[in-house]
ChimeraX commands (.cxc) that place a marker at each C-alpha (Angstrom):
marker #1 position 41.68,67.70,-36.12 radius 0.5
marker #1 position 39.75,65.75,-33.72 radius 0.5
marker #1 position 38.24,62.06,-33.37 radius 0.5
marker #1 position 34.80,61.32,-32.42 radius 0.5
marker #1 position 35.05,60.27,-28.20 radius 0.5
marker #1 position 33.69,57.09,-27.82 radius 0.5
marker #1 position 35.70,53.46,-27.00 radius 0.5
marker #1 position 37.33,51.83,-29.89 radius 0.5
marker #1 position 38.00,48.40,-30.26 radius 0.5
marker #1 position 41.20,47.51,-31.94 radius 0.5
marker #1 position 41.12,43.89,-33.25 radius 0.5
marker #1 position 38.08,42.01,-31.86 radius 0.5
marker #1 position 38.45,42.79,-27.91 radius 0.5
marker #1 position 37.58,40.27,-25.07 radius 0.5
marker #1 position 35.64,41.02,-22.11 radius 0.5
marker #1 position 39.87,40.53,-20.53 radius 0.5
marker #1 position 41.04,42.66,-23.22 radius 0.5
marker #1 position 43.19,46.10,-22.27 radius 0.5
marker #1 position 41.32,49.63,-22.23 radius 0.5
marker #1 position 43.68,52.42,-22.59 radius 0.5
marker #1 position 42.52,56.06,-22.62 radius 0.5
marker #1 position 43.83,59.10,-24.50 radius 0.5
marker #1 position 42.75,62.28,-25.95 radius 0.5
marker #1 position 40.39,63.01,-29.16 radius 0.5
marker #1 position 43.44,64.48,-30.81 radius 0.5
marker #1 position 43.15,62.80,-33.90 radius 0.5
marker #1 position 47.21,62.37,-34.65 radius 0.5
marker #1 position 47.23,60.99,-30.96 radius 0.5
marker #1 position 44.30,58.90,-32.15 radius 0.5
marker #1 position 45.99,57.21,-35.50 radius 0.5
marker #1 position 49.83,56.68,-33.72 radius 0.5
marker #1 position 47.93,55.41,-30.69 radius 0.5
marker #1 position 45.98,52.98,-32.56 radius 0.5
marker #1 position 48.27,52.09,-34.73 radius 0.5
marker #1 position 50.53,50.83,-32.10 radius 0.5
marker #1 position 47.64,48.68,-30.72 radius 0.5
marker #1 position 47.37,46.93,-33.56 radius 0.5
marker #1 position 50.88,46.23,-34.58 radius 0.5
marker #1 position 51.09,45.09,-31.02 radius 0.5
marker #1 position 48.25,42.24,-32.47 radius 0.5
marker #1 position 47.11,42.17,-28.34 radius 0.5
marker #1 position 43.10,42.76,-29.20 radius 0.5
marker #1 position 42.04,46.49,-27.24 radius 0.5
marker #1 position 39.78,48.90,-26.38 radius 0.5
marker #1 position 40.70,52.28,-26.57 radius 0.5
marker #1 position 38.89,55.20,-24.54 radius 0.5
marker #1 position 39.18,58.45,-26.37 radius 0.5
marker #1 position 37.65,61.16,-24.27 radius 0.5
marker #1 position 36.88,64.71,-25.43 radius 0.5
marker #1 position 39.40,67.21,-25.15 radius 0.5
marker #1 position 39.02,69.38,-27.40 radius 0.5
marker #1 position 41.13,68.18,-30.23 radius 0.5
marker #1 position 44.22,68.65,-28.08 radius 0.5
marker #1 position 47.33,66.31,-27.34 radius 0.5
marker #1 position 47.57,64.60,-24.15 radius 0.5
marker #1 position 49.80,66.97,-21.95 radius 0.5
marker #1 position 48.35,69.85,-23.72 radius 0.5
marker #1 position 44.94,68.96,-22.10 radius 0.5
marker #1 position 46.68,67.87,-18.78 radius 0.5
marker #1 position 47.90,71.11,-18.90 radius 0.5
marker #1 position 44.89,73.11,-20.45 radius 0.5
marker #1 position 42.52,71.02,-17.43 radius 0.5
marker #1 position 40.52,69.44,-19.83 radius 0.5
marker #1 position 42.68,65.76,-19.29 radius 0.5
marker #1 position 41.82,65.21,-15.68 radius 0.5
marker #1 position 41.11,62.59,-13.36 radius 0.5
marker #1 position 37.72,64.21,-12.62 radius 0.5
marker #1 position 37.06,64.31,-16.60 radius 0.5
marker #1 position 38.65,60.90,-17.04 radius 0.5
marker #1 position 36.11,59.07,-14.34 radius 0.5
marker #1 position 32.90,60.64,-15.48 radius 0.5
marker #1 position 33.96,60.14,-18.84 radius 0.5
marker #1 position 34.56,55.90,-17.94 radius 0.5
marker #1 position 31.55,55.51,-15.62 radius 0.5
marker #1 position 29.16,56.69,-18.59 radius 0.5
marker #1 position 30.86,55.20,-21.92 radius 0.5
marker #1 position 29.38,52.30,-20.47 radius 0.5
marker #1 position 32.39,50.23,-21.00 radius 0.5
marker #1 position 31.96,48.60,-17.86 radius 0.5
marker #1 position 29.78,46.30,-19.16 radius 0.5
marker #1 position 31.98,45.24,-21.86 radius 0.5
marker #1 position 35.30,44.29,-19.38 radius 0.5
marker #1 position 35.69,41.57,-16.70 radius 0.5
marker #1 position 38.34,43.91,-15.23 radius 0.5
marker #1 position 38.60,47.47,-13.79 radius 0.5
marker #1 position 41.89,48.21,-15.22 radius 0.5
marker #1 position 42.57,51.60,-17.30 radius 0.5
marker #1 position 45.96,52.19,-18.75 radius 0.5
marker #1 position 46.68,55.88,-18.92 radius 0.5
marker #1 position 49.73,57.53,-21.12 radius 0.5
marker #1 position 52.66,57.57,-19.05 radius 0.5
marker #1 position 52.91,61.15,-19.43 radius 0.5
marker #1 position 49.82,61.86,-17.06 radius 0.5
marker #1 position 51.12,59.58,-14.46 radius 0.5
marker #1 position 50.72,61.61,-11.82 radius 0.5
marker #1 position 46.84,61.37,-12.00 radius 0.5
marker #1 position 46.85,57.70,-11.68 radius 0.5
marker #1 position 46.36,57.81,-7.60 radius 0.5
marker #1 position 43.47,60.37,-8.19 radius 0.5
marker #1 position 41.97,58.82,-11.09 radius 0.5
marker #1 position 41.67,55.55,-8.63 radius 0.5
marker #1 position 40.11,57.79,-6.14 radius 0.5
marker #1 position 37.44,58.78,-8.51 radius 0.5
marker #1 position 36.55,55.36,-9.99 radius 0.5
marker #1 position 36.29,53.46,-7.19 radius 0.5
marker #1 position 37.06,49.84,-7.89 radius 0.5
marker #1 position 39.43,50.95,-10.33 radius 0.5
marker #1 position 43.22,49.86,-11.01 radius 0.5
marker #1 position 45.17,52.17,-12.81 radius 0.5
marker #1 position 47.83,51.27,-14.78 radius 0.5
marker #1 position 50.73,53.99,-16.17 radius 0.5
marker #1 position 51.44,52.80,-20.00 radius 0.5
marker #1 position 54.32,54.05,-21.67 radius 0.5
marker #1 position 55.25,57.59,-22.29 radius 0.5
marker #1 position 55.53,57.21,-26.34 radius 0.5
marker #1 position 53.10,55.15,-27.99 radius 0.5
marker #1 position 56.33,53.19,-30.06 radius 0.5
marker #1 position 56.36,51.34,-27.09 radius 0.5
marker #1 position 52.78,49.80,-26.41 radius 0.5
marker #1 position 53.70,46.47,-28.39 radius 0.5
marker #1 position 56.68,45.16,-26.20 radius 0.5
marker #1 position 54.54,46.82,-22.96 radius 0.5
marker #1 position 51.53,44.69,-23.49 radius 0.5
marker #1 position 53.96,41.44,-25.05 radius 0.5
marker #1 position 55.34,41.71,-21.56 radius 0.5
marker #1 position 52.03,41.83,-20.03 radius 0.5
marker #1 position 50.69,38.86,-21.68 radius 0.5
marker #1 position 53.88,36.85,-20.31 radius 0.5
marker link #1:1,2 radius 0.2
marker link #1:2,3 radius 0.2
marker link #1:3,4 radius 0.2
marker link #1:4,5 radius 0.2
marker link #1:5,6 radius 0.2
marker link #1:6,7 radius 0.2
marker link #1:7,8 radius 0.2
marker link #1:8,9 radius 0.2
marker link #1:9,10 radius 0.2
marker link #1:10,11 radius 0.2
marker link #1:11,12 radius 0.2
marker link #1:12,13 radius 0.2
marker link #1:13,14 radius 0.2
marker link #1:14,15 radius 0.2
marker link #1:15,16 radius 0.2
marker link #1:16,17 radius 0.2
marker link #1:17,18 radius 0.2
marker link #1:18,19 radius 0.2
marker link #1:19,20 radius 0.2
marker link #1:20,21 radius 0.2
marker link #1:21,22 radius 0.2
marker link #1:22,23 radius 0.2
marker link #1:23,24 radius 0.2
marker link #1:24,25 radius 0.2
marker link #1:25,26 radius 0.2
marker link #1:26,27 radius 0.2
marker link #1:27,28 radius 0.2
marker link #1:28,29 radius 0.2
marker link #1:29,30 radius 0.2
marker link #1:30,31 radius 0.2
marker link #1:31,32 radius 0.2
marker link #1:32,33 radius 0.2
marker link #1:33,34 radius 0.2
marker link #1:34,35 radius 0.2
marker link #1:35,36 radius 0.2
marker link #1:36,37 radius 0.2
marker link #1:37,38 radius 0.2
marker link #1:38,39 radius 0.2
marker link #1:39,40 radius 0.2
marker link #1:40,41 radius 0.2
marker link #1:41,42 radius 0.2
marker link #1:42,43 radius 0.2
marker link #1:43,44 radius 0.2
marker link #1:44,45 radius 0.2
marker link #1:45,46 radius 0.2
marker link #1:46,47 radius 0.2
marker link #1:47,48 radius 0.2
marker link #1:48,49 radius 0.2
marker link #1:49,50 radius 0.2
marker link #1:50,51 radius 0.2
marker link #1:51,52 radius 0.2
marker link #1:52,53 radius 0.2
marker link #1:53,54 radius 0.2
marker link #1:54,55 radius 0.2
marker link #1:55,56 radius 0.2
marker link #1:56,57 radius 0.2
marker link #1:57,58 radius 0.2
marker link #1:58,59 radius 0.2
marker link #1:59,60 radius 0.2
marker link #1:60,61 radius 0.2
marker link #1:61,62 radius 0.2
marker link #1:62,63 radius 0.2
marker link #1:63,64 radius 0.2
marker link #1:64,65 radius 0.2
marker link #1:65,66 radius 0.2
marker link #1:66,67 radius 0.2
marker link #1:67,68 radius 0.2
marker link #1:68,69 radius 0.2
marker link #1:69,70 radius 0.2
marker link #1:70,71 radius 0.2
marker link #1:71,72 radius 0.2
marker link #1:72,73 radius 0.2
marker link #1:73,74 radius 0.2
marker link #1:74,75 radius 0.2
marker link #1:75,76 radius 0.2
marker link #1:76,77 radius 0.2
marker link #1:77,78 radius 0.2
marker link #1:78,79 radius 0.2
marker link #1:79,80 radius 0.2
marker link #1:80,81 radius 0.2
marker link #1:81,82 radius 0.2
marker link #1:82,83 radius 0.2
marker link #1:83,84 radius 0.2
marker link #1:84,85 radius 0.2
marker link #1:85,86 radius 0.2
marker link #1:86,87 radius 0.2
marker link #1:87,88 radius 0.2
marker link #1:88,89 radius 0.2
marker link #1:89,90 radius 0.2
marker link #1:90,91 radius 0.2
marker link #1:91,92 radius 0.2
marker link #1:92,93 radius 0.2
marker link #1:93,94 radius 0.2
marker link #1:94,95 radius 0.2
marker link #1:95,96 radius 0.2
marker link #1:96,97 radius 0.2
marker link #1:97,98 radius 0.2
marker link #1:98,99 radius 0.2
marker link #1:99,100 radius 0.2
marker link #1:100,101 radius 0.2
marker link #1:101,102 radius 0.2
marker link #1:102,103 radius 0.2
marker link #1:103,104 radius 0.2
marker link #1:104,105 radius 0.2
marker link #1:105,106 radius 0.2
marker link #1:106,107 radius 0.2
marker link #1:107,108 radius 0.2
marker link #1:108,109 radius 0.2
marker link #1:109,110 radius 0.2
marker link #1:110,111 radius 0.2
marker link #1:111,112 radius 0.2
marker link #1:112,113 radius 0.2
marker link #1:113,114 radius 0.2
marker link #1:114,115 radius 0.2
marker link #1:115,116 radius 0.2
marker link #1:116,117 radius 0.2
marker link #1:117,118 radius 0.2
marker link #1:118,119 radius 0.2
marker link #1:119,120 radius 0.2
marker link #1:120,121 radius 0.2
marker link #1:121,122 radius 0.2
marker link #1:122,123 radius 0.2
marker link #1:123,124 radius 0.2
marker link #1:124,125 radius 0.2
marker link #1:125,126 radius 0.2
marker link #1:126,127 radius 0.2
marker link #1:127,128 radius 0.2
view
């Protein structure tokens, strides 16, 4: 099962709201999401095309990378809905964060946490 790619907002997002980015993997998608929103912090979340697979399985299939990930920011167009240049990426890729800012130059990459249970008390800590 997969989710359409485009950028979600979650709550009603500021120009200084996060942007996260996962996979189209629609269980990803809903536990994802859901965690967003119980975390009540107002979001956008990037949801690129992979397939329909889970995050490491399109790491590891090649269709998760920080090639994919910076064409697929530079034309969503999101830029011109952020003040910032921050993408939060699943803790799980973290190794791509360094080559992810290579590609999207002006970029700040931030590693989120590995299981989604834990977005609330990551971005409560960020608003502090």
């Amino acid at each position: 099962m997969q989710v359409e790619q485009k950028i979600y907002s979650i709550g009603e997002p500021q120009p200084e709201s996060p942007l996260f980015i996962t996979t189209n993997f629609s269980l990803t998608y809903f536990i994802v999401s859901g965690e967003v929103e119980n975390s009540k912090v107002p979001s956008r979340l990037a949801v690129m095309d992979c397939e329909g697979l889970s995050v490491l399985t399109a790491w590891a299939a090649g269709k998760f990378t920080a090639s994919k990930i910076a064409q697929f920011i530079r034309e969503s167009g999101v830029e011109n809905d952020i003040r910032h240049r921050e993408l939060i990426i699943p803790g799980y890729v973290a190794i791509l964060s360094g080559s992810i800012e290579d590609k999207l130059e002006g970029w700040r990459v931030t590693v989120g946490p590995r299981e989604a249970n834990a977005i609330p008390a990551f971005l409560k800590s960020r608003a502090l």
